[in-house]
N, C-alpha and C positions, 0 to 999 in steps of 0.2 A: 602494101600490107592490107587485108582484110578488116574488112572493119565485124565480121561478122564471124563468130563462132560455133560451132556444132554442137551438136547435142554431146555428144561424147567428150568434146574437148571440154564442153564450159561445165560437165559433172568431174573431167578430171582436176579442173583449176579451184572449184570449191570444196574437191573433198567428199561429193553426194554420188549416191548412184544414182542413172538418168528415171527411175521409177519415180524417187520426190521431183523431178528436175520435172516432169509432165505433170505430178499432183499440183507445184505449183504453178505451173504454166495454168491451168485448169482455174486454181484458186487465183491468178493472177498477179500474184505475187513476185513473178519472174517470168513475163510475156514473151512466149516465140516470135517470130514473124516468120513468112514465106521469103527468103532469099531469093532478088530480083531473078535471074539468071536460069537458077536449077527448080527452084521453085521447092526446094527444100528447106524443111521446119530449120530454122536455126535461133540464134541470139545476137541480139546486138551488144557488141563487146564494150561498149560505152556502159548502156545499161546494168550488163555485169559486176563490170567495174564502179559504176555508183552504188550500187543497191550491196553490193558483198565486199565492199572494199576491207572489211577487214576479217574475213575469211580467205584473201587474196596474198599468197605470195609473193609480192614481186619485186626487183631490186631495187629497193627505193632509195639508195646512195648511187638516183641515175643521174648523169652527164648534162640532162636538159636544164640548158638556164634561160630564161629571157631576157638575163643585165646586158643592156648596153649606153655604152657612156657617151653623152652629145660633147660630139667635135666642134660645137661651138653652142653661144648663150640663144635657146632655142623660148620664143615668148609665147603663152599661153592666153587668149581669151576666152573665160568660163561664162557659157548662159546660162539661165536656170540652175545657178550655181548650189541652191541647197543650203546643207549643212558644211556642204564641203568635201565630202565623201571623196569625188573624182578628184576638187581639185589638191586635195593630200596627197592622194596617189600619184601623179604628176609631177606632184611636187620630189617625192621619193625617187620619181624614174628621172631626175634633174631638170624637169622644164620649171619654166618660170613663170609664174602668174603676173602677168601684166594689167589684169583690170576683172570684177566677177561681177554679173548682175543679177538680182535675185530680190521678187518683189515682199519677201516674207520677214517682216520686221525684227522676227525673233531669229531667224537663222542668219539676218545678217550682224546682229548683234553675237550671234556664235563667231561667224567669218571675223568680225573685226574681235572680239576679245581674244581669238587665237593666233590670230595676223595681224597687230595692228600696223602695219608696211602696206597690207592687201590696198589697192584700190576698189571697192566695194561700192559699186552703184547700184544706190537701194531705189526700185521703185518699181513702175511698168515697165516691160520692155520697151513696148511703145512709144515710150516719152524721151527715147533716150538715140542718137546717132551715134555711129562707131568710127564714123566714115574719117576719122583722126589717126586710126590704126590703120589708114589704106596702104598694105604692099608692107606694114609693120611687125604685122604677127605671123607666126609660121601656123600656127591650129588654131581651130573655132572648136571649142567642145559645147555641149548643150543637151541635159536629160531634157527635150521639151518634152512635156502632156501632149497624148495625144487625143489629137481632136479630130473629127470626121470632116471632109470636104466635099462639096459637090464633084465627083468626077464625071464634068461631062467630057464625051468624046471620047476619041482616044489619047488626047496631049493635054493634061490637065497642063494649065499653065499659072506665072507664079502669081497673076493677078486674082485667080479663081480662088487663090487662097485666102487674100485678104480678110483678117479679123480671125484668123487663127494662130496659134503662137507657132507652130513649126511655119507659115508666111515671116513671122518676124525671126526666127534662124535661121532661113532663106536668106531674109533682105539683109542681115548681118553679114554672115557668110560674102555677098553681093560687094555689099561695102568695103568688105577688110581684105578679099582675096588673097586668105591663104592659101599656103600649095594644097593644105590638107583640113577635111574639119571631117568630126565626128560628132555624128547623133548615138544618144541613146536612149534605149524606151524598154518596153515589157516585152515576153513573148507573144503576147497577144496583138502584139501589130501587125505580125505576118498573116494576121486573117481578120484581123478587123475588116467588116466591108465585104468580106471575103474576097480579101488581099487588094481592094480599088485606092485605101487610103496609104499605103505603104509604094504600090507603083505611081499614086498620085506625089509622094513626095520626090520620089526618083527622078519623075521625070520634070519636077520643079528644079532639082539640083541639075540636072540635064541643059537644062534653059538657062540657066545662069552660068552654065559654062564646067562642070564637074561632073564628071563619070562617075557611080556606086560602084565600089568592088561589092563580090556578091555578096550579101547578108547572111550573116552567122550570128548565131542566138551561142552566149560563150555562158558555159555553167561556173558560177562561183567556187564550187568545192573543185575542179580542175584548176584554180590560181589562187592556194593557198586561202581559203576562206572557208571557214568551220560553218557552214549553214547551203541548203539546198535552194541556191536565191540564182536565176536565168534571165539574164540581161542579153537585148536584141542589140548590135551593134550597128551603127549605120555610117559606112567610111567613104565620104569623096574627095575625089584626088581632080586637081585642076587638069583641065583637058590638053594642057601646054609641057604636061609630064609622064614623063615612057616608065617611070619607077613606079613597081609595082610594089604596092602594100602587104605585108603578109599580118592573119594577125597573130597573136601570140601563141605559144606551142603550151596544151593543157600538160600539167605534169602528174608524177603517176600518185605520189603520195596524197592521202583524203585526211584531212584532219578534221576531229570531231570537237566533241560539246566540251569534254576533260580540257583539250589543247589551248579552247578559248579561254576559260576560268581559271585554266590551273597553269601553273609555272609548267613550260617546257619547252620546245620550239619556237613556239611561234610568241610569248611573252615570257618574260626572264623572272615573272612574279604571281605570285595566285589574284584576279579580281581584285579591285581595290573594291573595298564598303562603299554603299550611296545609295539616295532614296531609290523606293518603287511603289509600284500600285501594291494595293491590296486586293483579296478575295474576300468578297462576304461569307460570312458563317456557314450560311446554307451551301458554297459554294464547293469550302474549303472540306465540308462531314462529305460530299461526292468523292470529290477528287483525292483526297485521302485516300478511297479504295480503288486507285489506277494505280498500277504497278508502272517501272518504267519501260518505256515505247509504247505503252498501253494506250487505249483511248475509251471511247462512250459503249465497246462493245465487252468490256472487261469489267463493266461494273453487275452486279447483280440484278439478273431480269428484270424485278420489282423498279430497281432504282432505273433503270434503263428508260421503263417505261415513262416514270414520272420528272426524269429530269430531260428527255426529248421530246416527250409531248406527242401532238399529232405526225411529228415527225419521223416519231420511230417506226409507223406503218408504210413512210413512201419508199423505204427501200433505199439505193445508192451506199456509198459507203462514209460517208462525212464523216474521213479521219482524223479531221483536225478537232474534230468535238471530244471537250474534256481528254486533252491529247496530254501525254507527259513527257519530255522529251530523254535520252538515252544519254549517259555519259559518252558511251560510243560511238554515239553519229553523230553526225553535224544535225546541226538545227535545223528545221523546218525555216520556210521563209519569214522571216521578221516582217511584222505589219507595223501599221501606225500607233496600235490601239494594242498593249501585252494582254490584254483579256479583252477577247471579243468571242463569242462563243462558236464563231463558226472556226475559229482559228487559231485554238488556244495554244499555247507555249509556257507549259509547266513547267518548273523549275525537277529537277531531279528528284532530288532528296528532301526535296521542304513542299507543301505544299502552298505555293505564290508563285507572283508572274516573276517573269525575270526582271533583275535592276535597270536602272540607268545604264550602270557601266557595265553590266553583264550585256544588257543589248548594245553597248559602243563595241565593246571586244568581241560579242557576234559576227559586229560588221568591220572587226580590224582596226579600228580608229587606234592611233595611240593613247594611252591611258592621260595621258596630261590634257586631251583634245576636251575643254570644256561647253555644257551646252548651255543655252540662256533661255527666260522662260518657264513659264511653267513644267510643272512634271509630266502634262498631258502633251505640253510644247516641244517637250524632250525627247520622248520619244517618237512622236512626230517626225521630228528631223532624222533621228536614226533610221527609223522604219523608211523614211524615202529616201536616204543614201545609198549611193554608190560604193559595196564595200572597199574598202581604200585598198587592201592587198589587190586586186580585183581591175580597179582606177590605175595602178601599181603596175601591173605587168600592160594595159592596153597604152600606158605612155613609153615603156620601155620600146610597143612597138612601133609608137610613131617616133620615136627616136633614130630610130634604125632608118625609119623610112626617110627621115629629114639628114641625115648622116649621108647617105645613097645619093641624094637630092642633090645636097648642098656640094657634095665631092664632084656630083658632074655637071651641075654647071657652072663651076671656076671657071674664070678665061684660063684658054691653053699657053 
């Protein structure tokens, strides 16, 4: 199947004729690209489908599911565990958390008031050996930060990395020899470096004994998560197994901002009430005059000028400035910080940032999943999870893979 659409076909699937279909191509707003091949203007049908998903027809009472059920009690070690974000999701696709390390005193005070069964080792990674899990755990998951490494040569190896934390995911990984561990990080590791820190880590998994399937960067709003949030995935499979990993199949339904707040699908209740930031005065007489999906360019010239400052002469398009966000789309990526200027997330219809629990059900959390810590703390922890529907369907896939795994090699 094509992943690529025609001009003709992507104005008949939105209803436009191909004249706005060039005006926005123009405005940028819906980019062609040159089709490898023919070399013909076309659309990337991904694209399409995110940006007009609900100008888009399609049968969304489709067949694709990613549930599958472990054929046996399948154990989980979480690094850089968080808030919890993955290991919820995990939890959801039936693996079992067997131990989480995470040096952030307020997020493991979230992990243990939500779990208090979780083994929760609060501290450095550093300071901590695994090597008790050896041959115990089926996966190593792990968001580590990334950090940059000297790549010298061509074979970065695992010693070069020392003093960086994807070095101590390695030397986990090392220790516990599961069949499967996965990293995760940003989009922005495929070129950090321009791309020397990402094949530097490959070939450290390489050395310790684990193949990468290729790397796929998975969009959130393709696995049931109401916000525009793109997670790199990083999967190795020990070099002593012929079972190949597939990862999860995106599905076609996009739910928006209404799904996350409001009773429907995907919660069975409207937003529970709970604190949030405030806007200052000055902030809140701006933002007032943005309409919704509006931003910094929908306010009045005058006001334009004086609330971007020297900025408003360099040009670019710094969407997310005095951004409002649209009942009908998913949200924009959730940060640490629900007002930061470069990155703002307007509530719809009120002018403030979004709550506590409006940013948990952004990122899918269940509504009972409490967070500890301040309110700056709070969303801290949100803004750097992993959204759990998201965590959710990538353990579904490693389930399948440990299922495949485990069925061949029984003794015959």
């Amino acid at each position: 199947m094509s992943e690529y659409l025609s001009l003709s076909e992507t104005a008949e699937l939105l209803g436009k004729n191909k004249e706005t279909l060039r005006r926005w191509d123009r405005e940028g707003k819906l980019s062609a690209v040159r089709e490898p091949m023919s070399n013909y203007r076309v659309y990337r049908k991904s694209d399409v489908f995110e940006l007009f998903s609900d100008f888009i027809q399609v049968d969304l009472n489709e067949p694709i599911t990613n549930v599958v059920v472990p054929n046996n009690e399948y154990k989980v070690l979480e690094l850089f565990a968080g808030a919890g974000g993955l290991a919820v999701g995990m939890e959801k696709a039936g693996l079992k958390c067997v131990a989480l390390n995470e040096i952030d005193k307020f997020a493991c005070q979230t992990l243990r008031k939500n779990r208090p069964n979780w083994n929760v080792l609060e501290g450095d990674i550093k300071d901590f050996s695994f090597s008790q899990y050896f041959n115990k755990v089926d996966v190593v998951t792990g968001g580590f930060p990334c950090q940059a490494f000297s790549y010298a040569g061509k074979k970065l190896g695992l010693a070069d990395a020392r003093g960086t934390l994807f070095y101590e995911f390695a030397r986990v990984v090392k220790e516990v020899n599961p069949p499967i561990c996965i990293g995760e990080n940003v989009r922005g590791l495929l070129s950090h470096d321009n791309g020397n820190t990402l094949r530097g880590m490959i070939s450290i998994l390489d050395e310790i004994g684990y193949d990468v399937v290729p790397i796929q960067v998975l969009k959130a709003i393709n696995y049931k998560v109401p916000q525009k949030r793109e997670r790199l995935i990083l999967v190795g499979i020990r070099k002593d197994i012929s079972v190949k990993y597939e990862y999860p199949k995106p599905y076609k339904k996009i739910y928006n901002l209404k799904d996350a707040l409001k009773k429907g699908d995907l919660y069975d209740c409207n937003v529970p009430k709970s604190n949030g930031a405030k806007y200052p005065k000055s902030k809140i007489e701006v933002l007032d005059l943005v309409p919704q999906k509006g931003y910094w360019r929908d306010l009045p010239i005058e006001i334009q000028k004086e609330f971007m400052g020297g900025s408003f002469y360099l040009g670019g398009g710094k969407t997310g400035i005095a951004r409002r966000i649209g009942w009908d789309e998913p949200c924009l990526t959730l940060t640490c910080s629900p007002a930061q200027k470069q990155t703002e997330r307007c509530h719809p219809d009120e002018t403030r940032p979004f709550t506590v629990r409006e940013y948990a059900r952004i990122q899918t959390f269940p509504d009972d999943w409490e967070f500890s810590g301040s309110l700056a703390q709070q969303y801290k922890q949100i803004g750097n999870a992993v959204p759990v529907n998201l965590g959710r369907e990538v353990g579904y896939s490693i389930v399948k893979f440990l299922n495949e795994f485990y069925s061949l090699s029984k003794p015959k």
